[in-house]
C-alpha positions in Angstrom: 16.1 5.7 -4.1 18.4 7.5 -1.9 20.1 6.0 1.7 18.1 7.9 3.9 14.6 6.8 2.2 16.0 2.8 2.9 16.1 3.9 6.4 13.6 5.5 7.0 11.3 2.8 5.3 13.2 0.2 7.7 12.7 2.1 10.6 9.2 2.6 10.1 8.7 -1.2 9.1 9.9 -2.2 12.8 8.4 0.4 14.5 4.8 0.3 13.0 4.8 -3.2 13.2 5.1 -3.0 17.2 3.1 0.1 17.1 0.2 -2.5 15.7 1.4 -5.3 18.1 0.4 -3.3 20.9 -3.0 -1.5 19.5 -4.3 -5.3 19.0 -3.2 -7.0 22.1 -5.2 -3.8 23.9 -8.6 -5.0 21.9 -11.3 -6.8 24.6 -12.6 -8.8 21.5 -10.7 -10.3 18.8 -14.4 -11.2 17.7 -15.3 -7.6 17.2 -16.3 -6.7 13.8 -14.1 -4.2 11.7 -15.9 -4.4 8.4 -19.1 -6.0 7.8 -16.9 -9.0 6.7 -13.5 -9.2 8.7 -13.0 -9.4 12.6 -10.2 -7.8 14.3 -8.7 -11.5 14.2 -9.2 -11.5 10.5 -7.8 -8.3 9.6 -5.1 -9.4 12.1 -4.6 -12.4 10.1 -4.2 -10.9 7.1 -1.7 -8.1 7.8 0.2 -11.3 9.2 0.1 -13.1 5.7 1.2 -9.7 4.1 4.1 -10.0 6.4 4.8 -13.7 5.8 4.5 -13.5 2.4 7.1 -10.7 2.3 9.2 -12.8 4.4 9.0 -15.4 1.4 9.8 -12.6 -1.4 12.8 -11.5 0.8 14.1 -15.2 1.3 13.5 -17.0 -2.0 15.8 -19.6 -1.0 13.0 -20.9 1.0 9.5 -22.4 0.3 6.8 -20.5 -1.3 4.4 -19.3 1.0 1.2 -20.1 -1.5 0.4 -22.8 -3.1 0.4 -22.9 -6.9 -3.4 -22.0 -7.0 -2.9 -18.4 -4.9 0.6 -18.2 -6.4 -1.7 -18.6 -10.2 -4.2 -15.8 -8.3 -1.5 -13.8 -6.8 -0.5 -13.3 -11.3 -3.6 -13.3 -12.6 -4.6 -10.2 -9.6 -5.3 -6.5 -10.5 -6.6 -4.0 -8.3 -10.3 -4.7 -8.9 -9.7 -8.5 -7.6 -7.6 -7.8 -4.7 -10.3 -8.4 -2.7 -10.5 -12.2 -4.8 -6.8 -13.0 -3.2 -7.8 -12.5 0.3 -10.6 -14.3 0.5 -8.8 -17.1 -1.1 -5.7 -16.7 1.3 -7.3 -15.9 4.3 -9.4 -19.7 3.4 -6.3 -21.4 3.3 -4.8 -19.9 6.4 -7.4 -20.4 9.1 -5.3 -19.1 12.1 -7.5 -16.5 14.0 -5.7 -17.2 17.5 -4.5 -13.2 18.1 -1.9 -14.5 20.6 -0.2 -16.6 17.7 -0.5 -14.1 15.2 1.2 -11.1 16.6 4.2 -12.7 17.2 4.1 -14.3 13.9 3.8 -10.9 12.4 6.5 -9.5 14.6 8.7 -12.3 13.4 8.4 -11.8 9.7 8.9 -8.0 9.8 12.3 -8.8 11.8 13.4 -11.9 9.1 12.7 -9.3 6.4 15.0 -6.7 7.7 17.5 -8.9 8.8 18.4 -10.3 5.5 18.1 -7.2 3.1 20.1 -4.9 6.5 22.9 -5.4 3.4 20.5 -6.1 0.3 19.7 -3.1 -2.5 16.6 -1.0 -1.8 16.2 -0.7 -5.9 16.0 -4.6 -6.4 12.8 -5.2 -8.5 11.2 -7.8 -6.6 7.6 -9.7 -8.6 4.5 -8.7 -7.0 0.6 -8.6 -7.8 -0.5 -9.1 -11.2 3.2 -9.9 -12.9 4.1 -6.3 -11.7 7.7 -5.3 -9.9 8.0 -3.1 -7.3 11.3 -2.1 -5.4 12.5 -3.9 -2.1 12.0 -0.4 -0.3 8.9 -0.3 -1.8 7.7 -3.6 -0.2 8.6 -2.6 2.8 6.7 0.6 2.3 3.6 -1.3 1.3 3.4 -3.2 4.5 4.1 0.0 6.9 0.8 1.1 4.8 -1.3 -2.1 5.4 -0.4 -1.7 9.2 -1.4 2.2 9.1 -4.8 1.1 7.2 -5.7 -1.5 9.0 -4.4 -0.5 12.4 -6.8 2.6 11.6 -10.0 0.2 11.3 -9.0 -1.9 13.7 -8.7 1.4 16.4 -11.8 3.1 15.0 -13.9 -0.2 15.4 -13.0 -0.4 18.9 -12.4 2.9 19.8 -8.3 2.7 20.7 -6.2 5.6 19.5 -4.2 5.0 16.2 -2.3 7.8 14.6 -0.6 7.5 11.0 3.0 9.7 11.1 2.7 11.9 8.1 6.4 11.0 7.2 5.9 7.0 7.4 2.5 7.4 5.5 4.4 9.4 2.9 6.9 6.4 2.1 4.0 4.4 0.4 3.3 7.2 -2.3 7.3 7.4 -2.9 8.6 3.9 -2.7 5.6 2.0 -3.2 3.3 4.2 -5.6 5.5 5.3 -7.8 8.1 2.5 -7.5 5.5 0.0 -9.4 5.1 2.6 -11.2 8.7 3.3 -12.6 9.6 -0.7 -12.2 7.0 -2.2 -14.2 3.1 -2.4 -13.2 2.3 -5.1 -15.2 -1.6 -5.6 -16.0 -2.2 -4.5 -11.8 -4.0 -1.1 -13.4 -5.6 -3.0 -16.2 -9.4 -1.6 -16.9 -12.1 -2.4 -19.2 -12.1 1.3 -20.5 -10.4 1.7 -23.7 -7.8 3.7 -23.8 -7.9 7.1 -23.9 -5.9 9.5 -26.7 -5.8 12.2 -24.6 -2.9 12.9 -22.4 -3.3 13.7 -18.4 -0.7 15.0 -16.5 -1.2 15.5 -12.3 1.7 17.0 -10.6 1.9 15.5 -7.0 3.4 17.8 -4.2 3.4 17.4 -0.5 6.1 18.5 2.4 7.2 14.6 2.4 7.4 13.6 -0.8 10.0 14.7 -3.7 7.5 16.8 -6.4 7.0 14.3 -9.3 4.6 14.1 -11.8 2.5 11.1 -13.0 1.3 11.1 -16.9 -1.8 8.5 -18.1 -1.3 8.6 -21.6 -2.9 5.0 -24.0 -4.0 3.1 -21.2 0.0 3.4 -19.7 1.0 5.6 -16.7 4.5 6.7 -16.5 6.2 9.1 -14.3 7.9 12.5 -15.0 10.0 15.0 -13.2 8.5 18.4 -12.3 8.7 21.5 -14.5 6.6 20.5 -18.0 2.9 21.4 -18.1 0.7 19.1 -16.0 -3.4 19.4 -16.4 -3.8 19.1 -12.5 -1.9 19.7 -9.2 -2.7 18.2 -6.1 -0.8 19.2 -3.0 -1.6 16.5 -0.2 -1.3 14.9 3.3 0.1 11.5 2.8 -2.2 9.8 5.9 -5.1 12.0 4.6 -4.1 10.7 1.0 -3.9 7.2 1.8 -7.0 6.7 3.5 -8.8 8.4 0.9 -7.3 6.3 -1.9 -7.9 3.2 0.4 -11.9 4.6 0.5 -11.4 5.2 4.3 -12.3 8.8 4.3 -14.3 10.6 1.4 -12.7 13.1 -1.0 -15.1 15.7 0.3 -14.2 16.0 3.5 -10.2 15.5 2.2 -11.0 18.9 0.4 -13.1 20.6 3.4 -10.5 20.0 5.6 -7.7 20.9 3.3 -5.4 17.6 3.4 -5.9 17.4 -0.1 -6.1 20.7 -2.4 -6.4 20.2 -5.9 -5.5 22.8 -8.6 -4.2 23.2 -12.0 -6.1 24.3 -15.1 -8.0 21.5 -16.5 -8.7 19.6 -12.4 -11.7 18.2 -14.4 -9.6 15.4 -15.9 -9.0 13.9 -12.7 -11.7 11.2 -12.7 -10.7 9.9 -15.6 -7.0 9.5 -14.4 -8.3 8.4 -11.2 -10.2 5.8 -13.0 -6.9 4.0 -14.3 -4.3 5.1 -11.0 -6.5 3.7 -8.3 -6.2 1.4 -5.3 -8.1 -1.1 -4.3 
């Protein structure tokens, strides 16, 4: 975690944030669907709750956010039952009114980087499924949920939205791989066995450090460059993000080239893919 990554994720906290503000207050239609479940308002909602709920990890001095029963889901969570949380969150929080919401999103993001401006970007904060990820890296998750979800929101209703490669890349460095280094808990817990065989993937782009992430027993750890990996994959962090999010297909990734995957044995990628995923 170095100075200039803790600023970079702050700026891009505030300024994706208003970036979002102003895509959704130019929708005609809060009403408009985004997914065949969520609204704009939804999906507005719950980026808000993401924010709030932040707000709450950075200021544990004050009430909990969630109840016992989401705080009980918010443990019990793993990537396959993400989707479980929100629906049980987004019930308990019925707000859909997009002119209270913004502001209540703008809010949070500016408590949050009010009172860590002083705090350690390293401090292992709990998070989904009794993991710990990083204070930078929870910033860097919510800069992603904006870029996502700002991305359906715009294609939906046909506003531009771009994702900064730079600010996309922050999630795979201080989120990704901060969970991974801090402690991920039983977020990545499948119903596959574990496997004996080792799998290396060396991850390179032109915004991210080189590092190298190992799935070895059912646990994923993370390496420095140099020792022999069974895959590379050299990446565009937006292009990366929305693929991982299931925005964009891994075939047209590789046809346009923002993802390139090499290495000698690239066949052993679904099977690592199959523990490191998203939801």
């Amino acid at each position: 975690m170095t100075a200039d990554q803790w600023r970079s994720v702050r700026r891009a906290y505030r300024v994706t944030g208003a970036r979002f503000a102003e895509m959704v207050a130019r929708v005609p239609d809060p009403g408009a669907m985004v997914t065949a479940e969520w609204t704009v308002a939804d999906t507005v909602a719950h980026v808000a709750l993401i924010a709030k709920m932040y707000r709450s990890l950075a200021r544990p001095d004050t009430a909990p956010l969630l109840d016992d029963r989401a705080q009980g889901q918010v443990r019990r969570t793993t990537v396959d039952t993400v989707s479980v949380l929100n629906t049980l969150v987004l019930k308990d929080f019925p707000e859909r009114d997009i002119g209270v919401l913004v502001p209540e999103l703008l809010a949070a993001i500016d408590e949050v980087l009010r009172v860590t401006e002083d705090a350690d970007p390293a401090t292992p904060l709990d998070w989904l499924g009794d993991s710990k990820v990083p204070l930078a890296g929870v910033l860097a998750h919510l800069v992603n949920e904006l870029q996502i979800h700002g991305w359906d929101i715009a294609k939906a209703v046909k506003l531009p939205w771009t994702i900064p490669p730079g600010d996309a890349a922050l999630f795979f460095e201080l989120f990704l791989v901060g969970v991974l280094t801090h402690g991920v808990g039983h977020l990545i817990d499948t119903d596959e066995p574990p496997r004996e065989r080792r799998i290396a993937v060396a991850f390179r782009s032109a915004y991210t450090s080189p590092v190298v992430l190992v799935l070895h027993r059912g646990r994923v750890t993370v390496e420095e460059p140099g020792g022999p990996v069974d895959a590379r994959i050299s990446f565009d962090p937006a292009s990366l993000n929305l693929m991982l999010f299931h925005r964009i297909g891994k075939v047209r990734s590789a046809l346009t080239r923002k993802i390139v995957i090499g290495g000698p044995r690239p066949w052993l990628l679904p099977a690592f893919l199959r523990v490191v995923r998203l939801p």
